[in-house]
C-alpha positions as CSV (number, residue, x, y, z in Angstrom):
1,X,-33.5,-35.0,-59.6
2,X,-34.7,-38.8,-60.1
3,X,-36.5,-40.6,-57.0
4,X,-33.5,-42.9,-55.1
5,X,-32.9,-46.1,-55.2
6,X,-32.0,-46.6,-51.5
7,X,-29.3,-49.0,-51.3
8,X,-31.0,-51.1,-48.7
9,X,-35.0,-51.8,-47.6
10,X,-35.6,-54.3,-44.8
11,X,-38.1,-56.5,-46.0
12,X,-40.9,-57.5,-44.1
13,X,-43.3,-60.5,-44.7
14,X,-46.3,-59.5,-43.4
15,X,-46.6,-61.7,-40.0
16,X,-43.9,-59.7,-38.0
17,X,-46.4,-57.4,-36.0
18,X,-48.9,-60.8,-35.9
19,X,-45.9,-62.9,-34.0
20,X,-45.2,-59.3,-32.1
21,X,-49.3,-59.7,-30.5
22,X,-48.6,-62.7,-29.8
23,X,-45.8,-62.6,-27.6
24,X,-47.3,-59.3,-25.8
25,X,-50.8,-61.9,-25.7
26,X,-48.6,-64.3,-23.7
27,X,-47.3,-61.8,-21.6
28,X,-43.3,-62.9,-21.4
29,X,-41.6,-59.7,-23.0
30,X,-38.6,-60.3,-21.2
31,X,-35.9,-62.8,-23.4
32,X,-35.8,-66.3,-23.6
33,X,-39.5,-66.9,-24.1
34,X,-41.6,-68.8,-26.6
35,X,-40.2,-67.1,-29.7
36,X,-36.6,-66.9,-28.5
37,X,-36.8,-70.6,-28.4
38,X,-38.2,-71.2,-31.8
39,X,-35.5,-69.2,-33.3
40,X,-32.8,-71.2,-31.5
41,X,-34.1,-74.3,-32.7
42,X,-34.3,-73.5,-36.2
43,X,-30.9,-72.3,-36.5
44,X,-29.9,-75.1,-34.6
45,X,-31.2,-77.3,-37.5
46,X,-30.4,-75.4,-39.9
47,X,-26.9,-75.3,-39.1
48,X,-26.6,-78.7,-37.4
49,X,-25.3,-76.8,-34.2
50,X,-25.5,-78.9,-31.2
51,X,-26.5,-74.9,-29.5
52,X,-27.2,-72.1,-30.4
53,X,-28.0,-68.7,-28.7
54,X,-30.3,-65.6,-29.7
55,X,-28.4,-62.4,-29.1
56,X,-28.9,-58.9,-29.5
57,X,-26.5,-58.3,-32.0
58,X,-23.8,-59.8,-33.8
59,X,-21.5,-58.1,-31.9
60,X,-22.9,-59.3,-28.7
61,X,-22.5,-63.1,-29.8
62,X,-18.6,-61.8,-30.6
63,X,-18.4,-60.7,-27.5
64,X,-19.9,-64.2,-26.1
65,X,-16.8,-65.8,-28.5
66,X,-14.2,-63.1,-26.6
67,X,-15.2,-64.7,-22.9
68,X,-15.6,-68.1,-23.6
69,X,-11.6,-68.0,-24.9
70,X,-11.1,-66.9,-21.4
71,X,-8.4,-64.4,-23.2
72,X,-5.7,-62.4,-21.2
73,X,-3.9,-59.2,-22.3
74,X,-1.5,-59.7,-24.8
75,X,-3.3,-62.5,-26.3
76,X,-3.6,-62.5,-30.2
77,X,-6.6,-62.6,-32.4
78,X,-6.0,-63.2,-36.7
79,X,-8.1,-61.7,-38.5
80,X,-8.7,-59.8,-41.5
81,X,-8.3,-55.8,-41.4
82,X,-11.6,-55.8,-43.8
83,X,-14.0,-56.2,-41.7
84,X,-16.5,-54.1,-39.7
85,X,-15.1,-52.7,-36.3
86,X,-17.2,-55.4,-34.0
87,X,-15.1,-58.5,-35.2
88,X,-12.0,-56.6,-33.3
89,X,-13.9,-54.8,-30.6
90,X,-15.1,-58.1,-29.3
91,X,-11.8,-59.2,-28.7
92,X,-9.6,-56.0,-28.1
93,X,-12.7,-55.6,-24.9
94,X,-11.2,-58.6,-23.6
95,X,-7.6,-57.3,-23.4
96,X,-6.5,-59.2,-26.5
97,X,-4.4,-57.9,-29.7
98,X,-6.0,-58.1,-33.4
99,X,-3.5,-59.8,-35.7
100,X,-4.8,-58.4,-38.9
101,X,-3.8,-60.5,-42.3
102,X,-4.5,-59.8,-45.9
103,X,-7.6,-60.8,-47.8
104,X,-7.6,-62.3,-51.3
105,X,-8.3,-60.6,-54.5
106,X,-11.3,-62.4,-55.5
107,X,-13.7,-62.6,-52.5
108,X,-11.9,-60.3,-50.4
109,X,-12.3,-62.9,-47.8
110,X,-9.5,-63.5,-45.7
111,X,-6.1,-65.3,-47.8
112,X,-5.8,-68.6,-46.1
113,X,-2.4,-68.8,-47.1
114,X,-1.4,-66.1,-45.2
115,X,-2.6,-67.4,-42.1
116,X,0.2,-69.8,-40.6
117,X,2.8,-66.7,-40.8
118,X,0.3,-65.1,-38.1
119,X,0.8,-67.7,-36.0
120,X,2.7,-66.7,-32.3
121,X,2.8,-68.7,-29.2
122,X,0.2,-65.5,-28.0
123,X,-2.1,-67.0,-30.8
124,X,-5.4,-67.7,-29.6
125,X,-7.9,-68.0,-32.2
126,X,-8.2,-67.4,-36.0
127,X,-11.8,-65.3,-37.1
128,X,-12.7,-65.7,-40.2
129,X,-15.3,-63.3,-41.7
130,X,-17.4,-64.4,-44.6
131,X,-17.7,-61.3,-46.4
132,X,-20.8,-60.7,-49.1
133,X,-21.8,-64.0,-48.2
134,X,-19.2,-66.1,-50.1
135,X,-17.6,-69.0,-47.7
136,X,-13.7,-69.0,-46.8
137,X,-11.0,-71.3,-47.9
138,X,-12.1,-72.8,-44.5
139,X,-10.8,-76.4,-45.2
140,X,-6.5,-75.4,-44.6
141,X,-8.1,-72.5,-42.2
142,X,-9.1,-75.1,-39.7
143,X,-6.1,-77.1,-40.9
144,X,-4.1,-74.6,-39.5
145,X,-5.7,-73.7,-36.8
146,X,-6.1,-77.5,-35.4
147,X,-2.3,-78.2,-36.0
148,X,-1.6,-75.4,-33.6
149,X,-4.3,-75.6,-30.9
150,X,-6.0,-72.6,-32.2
151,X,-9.8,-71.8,-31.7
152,X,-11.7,-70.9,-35.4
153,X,-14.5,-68.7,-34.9
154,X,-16.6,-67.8,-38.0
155,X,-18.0,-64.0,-38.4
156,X,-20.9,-65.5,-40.3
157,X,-22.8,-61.7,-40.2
158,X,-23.5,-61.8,-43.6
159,X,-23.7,-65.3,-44.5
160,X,-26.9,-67.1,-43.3
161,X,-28.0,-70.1,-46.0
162,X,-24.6,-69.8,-47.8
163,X,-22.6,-72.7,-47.7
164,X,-18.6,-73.9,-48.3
165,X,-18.4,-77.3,-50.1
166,X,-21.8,-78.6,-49.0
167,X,-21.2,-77.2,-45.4
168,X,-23.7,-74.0,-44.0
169,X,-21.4,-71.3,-43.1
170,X,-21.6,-70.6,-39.1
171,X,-21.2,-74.5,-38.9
172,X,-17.7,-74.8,-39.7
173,X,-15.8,-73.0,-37.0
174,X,-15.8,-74.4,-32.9
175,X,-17.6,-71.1,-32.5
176,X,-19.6,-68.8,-35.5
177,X,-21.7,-65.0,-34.3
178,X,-24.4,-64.3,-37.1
179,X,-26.2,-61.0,-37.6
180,X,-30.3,-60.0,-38.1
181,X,-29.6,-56.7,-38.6
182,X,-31.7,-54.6,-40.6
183,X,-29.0,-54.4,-43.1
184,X,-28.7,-58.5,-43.2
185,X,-30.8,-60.9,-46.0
186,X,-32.7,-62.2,-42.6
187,X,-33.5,-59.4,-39.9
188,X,-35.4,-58.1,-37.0
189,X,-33.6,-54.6,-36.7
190,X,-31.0,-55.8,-34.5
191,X,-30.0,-58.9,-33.5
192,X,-27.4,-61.7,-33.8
193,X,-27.0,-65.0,-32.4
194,X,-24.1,-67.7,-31.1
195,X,-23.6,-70.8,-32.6
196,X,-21.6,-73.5,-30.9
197,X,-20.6,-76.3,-32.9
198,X,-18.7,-78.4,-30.4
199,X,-21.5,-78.6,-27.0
200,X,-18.7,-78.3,-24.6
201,X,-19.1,-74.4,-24.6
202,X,-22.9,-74.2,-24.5
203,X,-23.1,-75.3,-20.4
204,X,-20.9,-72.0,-20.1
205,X,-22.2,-69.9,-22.7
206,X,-25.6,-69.8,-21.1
207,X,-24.3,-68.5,-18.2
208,X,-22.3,-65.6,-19.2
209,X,-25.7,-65.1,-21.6
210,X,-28.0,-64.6,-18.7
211,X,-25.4,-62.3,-16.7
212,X,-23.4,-64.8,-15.6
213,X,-25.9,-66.8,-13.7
214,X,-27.6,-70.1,-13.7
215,X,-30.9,-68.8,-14.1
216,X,-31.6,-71.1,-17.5
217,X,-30.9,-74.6,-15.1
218,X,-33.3,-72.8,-12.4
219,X,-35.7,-72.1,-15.4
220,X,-35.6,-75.5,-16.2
221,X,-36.0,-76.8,-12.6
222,X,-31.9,-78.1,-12.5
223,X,-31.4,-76.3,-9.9
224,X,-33.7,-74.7,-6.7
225,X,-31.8,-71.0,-6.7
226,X,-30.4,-69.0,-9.3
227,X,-27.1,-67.0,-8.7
228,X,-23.7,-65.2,-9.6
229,X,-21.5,-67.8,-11.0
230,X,-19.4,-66.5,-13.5
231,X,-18.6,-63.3,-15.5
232,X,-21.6,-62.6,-18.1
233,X,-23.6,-59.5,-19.4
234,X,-27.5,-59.3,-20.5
235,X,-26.5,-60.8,-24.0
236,X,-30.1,-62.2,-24.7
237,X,-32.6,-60.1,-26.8
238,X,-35.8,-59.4,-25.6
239,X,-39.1,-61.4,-27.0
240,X,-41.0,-58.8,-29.0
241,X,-37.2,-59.2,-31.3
242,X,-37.3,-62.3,-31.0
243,X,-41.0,-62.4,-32.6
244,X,-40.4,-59.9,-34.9
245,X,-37.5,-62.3,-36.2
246,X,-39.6,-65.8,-36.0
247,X,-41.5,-65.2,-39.4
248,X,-38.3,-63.8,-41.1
249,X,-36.6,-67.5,-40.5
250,X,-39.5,-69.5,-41.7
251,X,-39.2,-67.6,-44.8
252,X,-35.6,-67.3,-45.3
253,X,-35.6,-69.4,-48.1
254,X,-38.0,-67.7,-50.4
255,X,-36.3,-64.3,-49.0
256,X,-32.6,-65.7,-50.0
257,X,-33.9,-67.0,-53.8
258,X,-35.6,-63.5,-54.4
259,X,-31.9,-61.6,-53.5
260,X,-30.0,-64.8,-55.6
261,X,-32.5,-63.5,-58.6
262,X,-31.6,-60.2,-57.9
263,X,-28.1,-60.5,-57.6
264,X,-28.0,-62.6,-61.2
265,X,-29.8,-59.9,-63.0
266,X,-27.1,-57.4,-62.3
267,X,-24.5,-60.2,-63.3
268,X,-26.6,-60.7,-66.8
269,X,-26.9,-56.8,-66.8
270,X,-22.9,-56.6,-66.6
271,X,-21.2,-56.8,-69.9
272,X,-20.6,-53.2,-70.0
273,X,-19.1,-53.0,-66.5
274,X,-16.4,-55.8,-67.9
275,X,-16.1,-53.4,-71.0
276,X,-14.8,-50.1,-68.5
277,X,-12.6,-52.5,-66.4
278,X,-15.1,-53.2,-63.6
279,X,-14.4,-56.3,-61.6
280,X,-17.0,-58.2,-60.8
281,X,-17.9,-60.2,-57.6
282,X,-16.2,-63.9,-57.4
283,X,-18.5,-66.7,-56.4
284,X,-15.4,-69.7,-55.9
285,X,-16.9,-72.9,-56.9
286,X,-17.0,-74.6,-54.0
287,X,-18.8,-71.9,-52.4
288,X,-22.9,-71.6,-52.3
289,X,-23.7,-67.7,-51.5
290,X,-26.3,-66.1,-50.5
291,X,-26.3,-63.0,-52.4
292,X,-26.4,-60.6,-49.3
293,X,-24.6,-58.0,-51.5
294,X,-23.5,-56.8,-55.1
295,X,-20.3,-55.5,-55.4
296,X,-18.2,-54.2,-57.6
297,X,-14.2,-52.8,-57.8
298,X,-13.6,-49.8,-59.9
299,X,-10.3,-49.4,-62.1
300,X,-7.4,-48.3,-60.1
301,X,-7.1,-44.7,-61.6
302,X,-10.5,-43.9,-61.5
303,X,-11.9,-41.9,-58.3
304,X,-14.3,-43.8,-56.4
305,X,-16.0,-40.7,-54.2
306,X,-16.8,-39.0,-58.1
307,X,-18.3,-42.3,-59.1
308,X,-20.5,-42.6,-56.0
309,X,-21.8,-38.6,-55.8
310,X,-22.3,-38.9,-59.8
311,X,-24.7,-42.5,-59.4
312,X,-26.5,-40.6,-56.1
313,X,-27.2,-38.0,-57.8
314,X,-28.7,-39.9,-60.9
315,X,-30.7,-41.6,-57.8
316,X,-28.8,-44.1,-57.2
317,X,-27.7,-44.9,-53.6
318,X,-24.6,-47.2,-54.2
319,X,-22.2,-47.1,-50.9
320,X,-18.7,-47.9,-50.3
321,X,-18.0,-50.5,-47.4
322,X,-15.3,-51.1,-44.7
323,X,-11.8,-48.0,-44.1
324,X,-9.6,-51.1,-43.4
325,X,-9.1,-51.4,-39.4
326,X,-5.6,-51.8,-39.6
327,X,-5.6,-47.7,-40.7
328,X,-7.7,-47.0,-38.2
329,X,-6.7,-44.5,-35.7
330,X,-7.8,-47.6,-33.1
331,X,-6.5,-50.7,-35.1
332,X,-3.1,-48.8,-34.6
333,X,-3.4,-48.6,-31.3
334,X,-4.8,-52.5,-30.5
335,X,-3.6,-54.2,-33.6
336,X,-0.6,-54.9,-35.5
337,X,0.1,-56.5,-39.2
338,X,0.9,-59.5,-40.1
339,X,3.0,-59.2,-43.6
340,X,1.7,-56.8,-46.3
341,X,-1.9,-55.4,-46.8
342,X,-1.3,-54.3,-50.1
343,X,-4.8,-56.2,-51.2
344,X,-6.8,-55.3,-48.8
345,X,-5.7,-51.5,-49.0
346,X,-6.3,-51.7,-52.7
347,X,-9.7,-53.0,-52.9
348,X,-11.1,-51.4,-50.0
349,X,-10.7,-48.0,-51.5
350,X,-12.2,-49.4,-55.3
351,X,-15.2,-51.4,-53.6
352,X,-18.6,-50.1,-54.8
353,X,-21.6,-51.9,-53.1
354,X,-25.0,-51.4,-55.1
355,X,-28.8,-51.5,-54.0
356,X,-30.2,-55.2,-53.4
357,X,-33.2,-55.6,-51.6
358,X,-36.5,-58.1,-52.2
359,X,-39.2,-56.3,-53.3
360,X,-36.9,-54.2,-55.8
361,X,-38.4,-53.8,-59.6
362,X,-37.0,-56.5,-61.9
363,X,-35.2,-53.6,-64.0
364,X,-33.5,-52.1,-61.4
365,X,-30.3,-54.1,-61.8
366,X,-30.2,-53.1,-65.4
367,X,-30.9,-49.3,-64.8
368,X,-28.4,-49.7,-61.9
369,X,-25.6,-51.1,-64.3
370,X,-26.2,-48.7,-66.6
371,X,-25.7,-46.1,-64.8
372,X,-22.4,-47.3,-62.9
373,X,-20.8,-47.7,-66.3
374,X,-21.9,-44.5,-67.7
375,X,-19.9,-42.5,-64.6
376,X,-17.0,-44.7,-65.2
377,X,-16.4,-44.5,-68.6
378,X,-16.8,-40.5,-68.4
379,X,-13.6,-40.8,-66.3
380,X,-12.2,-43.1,-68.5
């Protein structure tokens, strides 16, 4: 049997466990330290946030998103039904019902003209996941959402350093939760953070971050006691994550050009792929991306688990991605539809995702390819 291409390797860049001394030399492990606060910073100028928030997950910035709407039961969420479980959870936690819509055909991101028709007087807030790393239609999203009093929130997981007509993703939304998990271009094992583009919801945000407490004005000498104030959980990471994550930032932008390389050699390798009736990723032009995956769709009649147990066992670990939530045994039971999901059942069960990681040989891509079009056209 070949050696395996894994489909993923977290890259490291060498300082981690120096910035990880450091911040067990200053003897703060706790969150919110020295590190936690450089992060913060540089996302927040990154993004041109007026606040942003380390978390320890993704889904724990979501969940931020999911109190700060101050939801009741029987509120309703749109979303899309491709999308990992957390972009629901977050919300469905909160008493709330996911309104899932259909995605488009070409980025699989959300289809922004299907969102209006969601639209109830239960309607709360549209989330919008940027899926692979390619922006949203978000221009008629907010639109939309600002003609009917709606909050946009932006699941920006996989989308650090991409951008939508000039604008970073995570920016555009009144609220965006991005991931650093190990899967993710940037990553510390696990960890997220909460972007708040409009600074009337960072006052509150900080408190339900530190447990619902004022602790960050007592911190800060604001106030001369810290205590209960509000609803909150221990949403803030601790420092060794947060140092782990500090040299992964400063490099981001060497770590996102190695992926875009990566990602464009398997686009020059892909003639063949066209040749079998392979659909290839979309990149809209308006859209910067940041080449967090490769993916691919597989003709309709050809089977997908075949395809993937024939590439693994050439030693290649390709994966599929996201059982649509809406036929999930739990988006039954929280969630509803809104119109058809013909598109998003169709691709979800054609999607092939394919190893990209920095630090992957140059020929990989091709050898990759190859290989994907060689177990397709056998079932041709």
């Amino acid at each position: 049997m070949p050696s395996m291409i894994p489909f993923n390797r977290p890259h490291l860049t060498g300082r981690e466990f120096d910035c990880v001394q450091q911040a067990v030399a200053r003897g703060q492990l706790a969150g919110n330290g020295e590190f936690t606060k450089r992060c913060q910073t540089w996302l927040q100028q990154r993004l041109g946030a007026p606040k942003v928030l380390l978390t320890h997950s993704c889904t724990a910035a979501l969940e931020m998103c999911a109190l700060l709407l101050d939801l009741e039961p029987g509120d309703e969420i749109i979303m899309p039904s491709f999308t990992f479980v957390s972009t629901a959870n977050a919300f469905v936690l909160r008493g709330a019902r996911p309104v899932f819509v259909d995605i488009r055909p070409d980025t699989l991101n959300i289809d922004e003209t299907r969102v209006e028709a969601a639209v109830t007087p239960r309607t709360k807030a549209v989330v919008v996941v940027h899926y692979a790393g390619v922006g949203c239609n978000m221009d008629p999203i907010v639109a939309v959402a600002r003609r009917h009093g709606l909050v946009v929130i932006e699941d920006a997981a996989q989308a650090l350093l991409a951008s939508y007509r000039g604008r970073p993703l995570g920016s555009i939304g009144d609220l965006a939760a991005v991931s650093f998990h190990e899967t993710k271009n940037i990553q510390c094992g696990e960890g997220g953070a909460l972007v708040m583009n409009d600074a009337r919801w960072a006052e509150r945000a900080e408190i339900l971050w530190e447990k619902g407490t004022d602790r960050s004005k007592f911190v800060r000498r604001q106030v001369d006691k810290y205590t209960w104030v509000d609803v909150g959980s221990s949403y803030l990471p601790g420092e060794i994550t947060a140092a782990f994550l500090w040299p992964q930032l400063e490099e981001a932008d060497a770590i996102t050009a190695a992926r875009l390389a990566l990602w464009q050699s398997y686009l020059d390798a892909s003639a063949e792929l066209r040749t079998a009736g392979i659909e290839l990723p979309v990149v809209p032009a308006d859209c910067v991306h940041n080449a967090h995956l490769f993916r691919v769709l597989l003709p309709r009649h050809v089977p997908r688990h075949e395809v993937l147990a024939t590439l693994n066992e050439r030693g290649v670990n390709a994966v599929f991605h996201y059982v649509p939530l809406h036929s999930a045994p739990a988006g039954r039971r929280f969630g509803t539809t809104s119109g058809s999901m013909d598109v998003t059942d169709d691709c979800s069960g054609r999607l092939v995702r394919l190893p990209l990681w920095v630090g992957m040989d140059a020929g990989v891509p091709s050898t990759v390819i190859g290989e994907l079009a060689a177990a397709v056209s056998s079932r041709v």
